[in-house]
C-alpha positions as CSV (number, residue, x, y, z in Angstrom):
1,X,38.0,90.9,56.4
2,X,38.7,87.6,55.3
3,X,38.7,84.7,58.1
4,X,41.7,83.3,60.3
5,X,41.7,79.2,61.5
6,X,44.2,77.3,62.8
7,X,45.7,75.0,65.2
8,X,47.8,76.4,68.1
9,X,49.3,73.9,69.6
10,X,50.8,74.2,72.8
11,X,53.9,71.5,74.3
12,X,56.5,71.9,77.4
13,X,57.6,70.4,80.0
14,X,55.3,69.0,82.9
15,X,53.6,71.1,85.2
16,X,55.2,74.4,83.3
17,X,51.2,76.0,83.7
18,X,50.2,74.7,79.7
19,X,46.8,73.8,81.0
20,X,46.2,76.8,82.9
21,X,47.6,78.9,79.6
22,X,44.7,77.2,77.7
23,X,41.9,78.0,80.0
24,X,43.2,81.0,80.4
25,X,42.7,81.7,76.3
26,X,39.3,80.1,76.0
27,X,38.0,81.4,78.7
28,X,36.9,78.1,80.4
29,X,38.5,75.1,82.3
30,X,38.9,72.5,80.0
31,X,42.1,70.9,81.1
32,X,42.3,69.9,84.5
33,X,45.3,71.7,86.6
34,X,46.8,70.6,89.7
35,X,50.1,71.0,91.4
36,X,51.3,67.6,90.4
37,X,53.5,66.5,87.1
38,X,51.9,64.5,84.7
39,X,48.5,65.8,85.4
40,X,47.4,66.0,81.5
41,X,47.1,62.9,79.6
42,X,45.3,63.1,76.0
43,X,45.3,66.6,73.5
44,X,42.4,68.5,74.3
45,X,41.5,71.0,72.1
46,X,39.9,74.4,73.2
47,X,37.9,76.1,70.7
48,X,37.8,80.0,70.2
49,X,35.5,81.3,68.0
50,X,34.5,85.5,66.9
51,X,33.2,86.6,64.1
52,X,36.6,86.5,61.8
53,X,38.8,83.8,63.9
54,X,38.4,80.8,64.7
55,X,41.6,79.4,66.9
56,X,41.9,75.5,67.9
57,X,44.2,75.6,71.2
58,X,45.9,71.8,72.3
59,X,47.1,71.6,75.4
60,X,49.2,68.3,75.4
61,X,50.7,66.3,78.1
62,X,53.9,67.3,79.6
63,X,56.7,65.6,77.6
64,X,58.5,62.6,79.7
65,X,61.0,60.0,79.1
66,X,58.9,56.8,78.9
67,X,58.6,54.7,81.9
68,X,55.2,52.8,80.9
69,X,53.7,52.5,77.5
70,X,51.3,55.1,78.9
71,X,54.2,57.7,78.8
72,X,54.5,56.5,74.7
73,X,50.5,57.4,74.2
74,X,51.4,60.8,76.1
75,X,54.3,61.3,73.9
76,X,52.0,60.4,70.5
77,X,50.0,63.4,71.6
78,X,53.0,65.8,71.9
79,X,54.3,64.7,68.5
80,X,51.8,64.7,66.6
81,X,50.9,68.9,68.4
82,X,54.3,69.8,67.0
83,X,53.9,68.1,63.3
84,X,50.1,69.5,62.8
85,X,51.0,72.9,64.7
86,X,50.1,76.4,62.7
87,X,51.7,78.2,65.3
88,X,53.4,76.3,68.1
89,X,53.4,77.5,71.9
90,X,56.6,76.1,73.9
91,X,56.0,76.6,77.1
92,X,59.0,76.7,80.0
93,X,59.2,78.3,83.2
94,X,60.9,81.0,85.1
95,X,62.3,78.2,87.0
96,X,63.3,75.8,84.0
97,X,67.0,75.7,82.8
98,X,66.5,73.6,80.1
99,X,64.2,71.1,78.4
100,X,65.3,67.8,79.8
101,X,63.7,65.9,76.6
102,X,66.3,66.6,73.8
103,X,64.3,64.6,70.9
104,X,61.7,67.3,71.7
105,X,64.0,70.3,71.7
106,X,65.1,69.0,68.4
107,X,62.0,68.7,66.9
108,X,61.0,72.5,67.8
109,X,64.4,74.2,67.3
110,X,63.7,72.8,63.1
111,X,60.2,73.6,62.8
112,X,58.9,76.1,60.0
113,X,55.8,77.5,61.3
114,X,56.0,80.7,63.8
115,X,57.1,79.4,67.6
116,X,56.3,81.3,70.2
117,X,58.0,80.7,73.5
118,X,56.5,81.6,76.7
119,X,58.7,82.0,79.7
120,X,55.4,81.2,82.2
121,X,55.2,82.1,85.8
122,X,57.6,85.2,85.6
123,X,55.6,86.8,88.9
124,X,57.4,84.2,91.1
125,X,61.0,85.3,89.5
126,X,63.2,88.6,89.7
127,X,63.8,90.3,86.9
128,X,67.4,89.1,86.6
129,X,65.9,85.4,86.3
130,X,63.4,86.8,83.5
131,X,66.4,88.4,81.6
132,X,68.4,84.8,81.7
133,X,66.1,83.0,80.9
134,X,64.8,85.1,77.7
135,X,68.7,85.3,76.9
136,X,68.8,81.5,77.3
137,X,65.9,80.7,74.8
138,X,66.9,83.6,72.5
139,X,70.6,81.4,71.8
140,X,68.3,78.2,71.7
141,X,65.5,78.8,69.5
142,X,66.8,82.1,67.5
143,X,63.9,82.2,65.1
144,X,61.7,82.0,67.9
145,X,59.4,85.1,69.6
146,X,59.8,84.9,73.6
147,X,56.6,86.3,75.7
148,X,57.8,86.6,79.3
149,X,54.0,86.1,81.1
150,X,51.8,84.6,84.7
151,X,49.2,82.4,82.8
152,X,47.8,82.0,86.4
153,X,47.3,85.7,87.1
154,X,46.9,87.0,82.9
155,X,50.2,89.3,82.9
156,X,51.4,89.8,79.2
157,X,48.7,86.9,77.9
158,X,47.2,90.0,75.5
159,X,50.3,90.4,73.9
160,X,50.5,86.4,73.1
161,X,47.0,86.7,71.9
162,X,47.6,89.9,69.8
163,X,50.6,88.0,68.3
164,X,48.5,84.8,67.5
165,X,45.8,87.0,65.7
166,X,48.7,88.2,63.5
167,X,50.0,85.0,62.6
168,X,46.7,82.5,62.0
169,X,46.6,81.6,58.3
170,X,43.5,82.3,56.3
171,X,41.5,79.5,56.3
172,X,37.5,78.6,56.8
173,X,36.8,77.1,60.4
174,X,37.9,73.4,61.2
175,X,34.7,73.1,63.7
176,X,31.5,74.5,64.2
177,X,31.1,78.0,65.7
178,X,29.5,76.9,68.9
179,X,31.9,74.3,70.0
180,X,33.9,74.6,72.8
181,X,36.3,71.4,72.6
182,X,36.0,68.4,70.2
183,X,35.7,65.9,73.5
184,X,32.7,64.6,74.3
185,X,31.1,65.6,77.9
186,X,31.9,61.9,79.3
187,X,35.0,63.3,78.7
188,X,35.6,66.4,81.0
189,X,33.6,64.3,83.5
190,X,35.9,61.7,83.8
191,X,39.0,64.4,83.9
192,X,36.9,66.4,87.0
193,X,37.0,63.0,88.8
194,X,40.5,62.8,87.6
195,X,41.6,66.3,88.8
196,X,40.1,65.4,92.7
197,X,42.1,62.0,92.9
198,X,45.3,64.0,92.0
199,X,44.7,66.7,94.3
200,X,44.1,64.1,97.3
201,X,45.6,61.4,97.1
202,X,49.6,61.2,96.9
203,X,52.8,59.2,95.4
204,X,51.9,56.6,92.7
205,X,48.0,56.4,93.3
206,X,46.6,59.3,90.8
207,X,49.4,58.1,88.3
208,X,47.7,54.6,88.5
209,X,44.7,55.7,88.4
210,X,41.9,56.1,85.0
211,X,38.0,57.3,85.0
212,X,35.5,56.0,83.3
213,X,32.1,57.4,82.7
214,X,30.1,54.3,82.4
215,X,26.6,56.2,82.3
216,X,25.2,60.2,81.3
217,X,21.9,60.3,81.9
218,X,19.9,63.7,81.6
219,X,16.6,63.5,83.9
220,X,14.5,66.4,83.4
221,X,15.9,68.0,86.7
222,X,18.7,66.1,87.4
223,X,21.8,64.5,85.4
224,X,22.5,61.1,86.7
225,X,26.5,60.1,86.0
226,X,28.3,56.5,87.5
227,X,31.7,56.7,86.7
228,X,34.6,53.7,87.7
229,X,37.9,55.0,89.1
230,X,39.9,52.0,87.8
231,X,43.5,51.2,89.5
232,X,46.1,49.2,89.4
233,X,45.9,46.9,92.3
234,X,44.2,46.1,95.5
235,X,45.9,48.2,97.6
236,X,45.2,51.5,95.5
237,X,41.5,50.6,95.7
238,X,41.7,50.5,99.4
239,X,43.1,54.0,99.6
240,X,41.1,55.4,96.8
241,X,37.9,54.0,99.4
242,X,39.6,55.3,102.6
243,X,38.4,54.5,105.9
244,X,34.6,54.0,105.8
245,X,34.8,54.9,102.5
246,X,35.7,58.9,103.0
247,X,38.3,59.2,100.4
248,X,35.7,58.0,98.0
249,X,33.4,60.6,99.4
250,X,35.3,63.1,99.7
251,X,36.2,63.0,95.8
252,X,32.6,62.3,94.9
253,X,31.9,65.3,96.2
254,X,34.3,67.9,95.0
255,X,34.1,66.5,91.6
256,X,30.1,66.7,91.7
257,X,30.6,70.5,92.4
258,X,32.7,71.1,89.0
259,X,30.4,69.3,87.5
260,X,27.4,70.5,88.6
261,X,29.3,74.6,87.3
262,X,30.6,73.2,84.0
263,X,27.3,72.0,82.7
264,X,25.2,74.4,85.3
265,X,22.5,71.9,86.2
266,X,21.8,69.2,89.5
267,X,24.1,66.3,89.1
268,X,24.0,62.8,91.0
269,X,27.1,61.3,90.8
270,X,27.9,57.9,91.3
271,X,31.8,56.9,91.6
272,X,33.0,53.6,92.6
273,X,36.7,51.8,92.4
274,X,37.5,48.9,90.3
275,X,41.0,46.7,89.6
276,X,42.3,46.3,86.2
277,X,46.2,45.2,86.4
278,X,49.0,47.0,85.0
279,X,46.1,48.7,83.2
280,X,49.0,51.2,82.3
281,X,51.6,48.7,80.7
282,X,49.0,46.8,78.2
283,X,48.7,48.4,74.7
284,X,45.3,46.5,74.2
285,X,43.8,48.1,77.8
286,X,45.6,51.5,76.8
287,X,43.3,51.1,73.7
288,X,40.4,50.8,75.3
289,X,40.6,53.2,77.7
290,X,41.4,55.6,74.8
291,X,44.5,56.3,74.4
């Protein structure tokens, strides 16, 4: 058997469950999930690798209409998923009536390469919503396979991966056969930290809010990590801390904990709060922060 690579590429609106449909394939957390929109930033790339296949999942960030030249780095990522896609994954929910970014819609309604949309999240509808909404996408994207699945709970997701086996061109793998994700562990680090602030602390904080991992250090028993939460004024710092500084604990802590069962070693981890200004509105901080 000759071998299968290829990019699968996976873009929807926000909080439609694209990050829980791409741990779900790989088999590991790599993309952070929380109940909140906007939770995925940057294109991570999940790696699975047998024998004959080798098959490069991105899960993107949700697509918006720009508010902040953030949103405009987001929406780089998306683009550039649907342009290098071998097989594209739109993602929508049993809740979703339509795709409120048109551009986008456009973009995957002329695409050439196999598009496979999955209705997500079908165990929360009827099956009169499922049938609407398959109905719906069948008259928007007619060339287009729909997969009616729970990414959350695996219903259907064998059928989606049987269908992606079918379709992967021939090609030699893009990575090496033991990686997992092309990011660096600083990285998924920084996006654990990132995962806690969104999950407990509300409104604009966790929007305004970037991780850095300023030091990875791997003692013989122990990985030492500092990482700087980095907001966008005074008063976010001040709730990030919390009285006596428990908010900072309390994310400390939890984040330590997915740490500590990603990498499956001791961790100390270090996190304090720092101010840069409008961080998300400067091209040149964007930049450095990696986007």
């Amino acid at each position: 058997m000759s071998h299968k690579a290829g990019f699968v590429n996976i873009v929807g609106s926000p909080n439609v469950g694209k990050s829980t449909l791409m741990n779900r394939m790989v088999g590991e957390k790599l993309s952070i999930v929380t109940p909140k929109a906007q939770t995925t930033r940057h294109r991570i790339h999940g790696i699975f690798n047998d024998e004959n296949h080798q098959i490069v999942f991105s899960d993107t960030p949700g697509v918006v209409n720009s508010a902040y030249k953030l949103h405009d780095a987001m929406m780089s990522y998306v683009n550039e998923s649907i342009k290098d896609a071998d097989i594209l994954l739109f993602i929508t929910d049993i809740y979703e009536s339509e795709m409120n970014h048109k551009e986008t819609l456009a973009r995957i309604q002329k695409l050439q390469v196999p598009v496979l949309i999955i209705i997500n999240k079908i165990d929360l509808g009827t099956q009169e919503q499922a049938s609407k909404r398959i109905d719906f996408w069948k008259n928007r994207i007619p060339t287009a396979e729909i997969f009616p699945i729970s990414a959350l709970h695996g219903f259907n997701h064998e059928m989606v991966w049987e269908r992606i086996l079918e379709l992967l061109p021939e090609s030699p793998p893009y990575f090496d056969k033991e990686e997992l994700s092309d990011r660096p562990m600083r990285f998924f680090v920084s996006e654990m930290v990132r995962e806690k602030i969104f999950l407990f602390c509300d409104k604009e904080v966790p929007y305004s809010c970037q991780v850095e991992v300023d030091s990875y250090l791997e003692e013989e028993t122990i990985t030492k990590i500092r990482a700087y939460i980095i907001v966008e004024r005074d008063s976010q710092k001040g709730i990030l801390i919390g009285k006596g500084g428990d908010m900072l604990k309390k994310i400390g802590r939890e984040a330590r904990r997915d740490i500590e069962m990603f990498i499956g070693r001791k961790v100390f981890l270090e996190t304090l709060v720092k101010v840069d200004k409008d961080w998300r509105a400067s091209d040149l901080k964007l930049k450095k922060y990696g986007y």
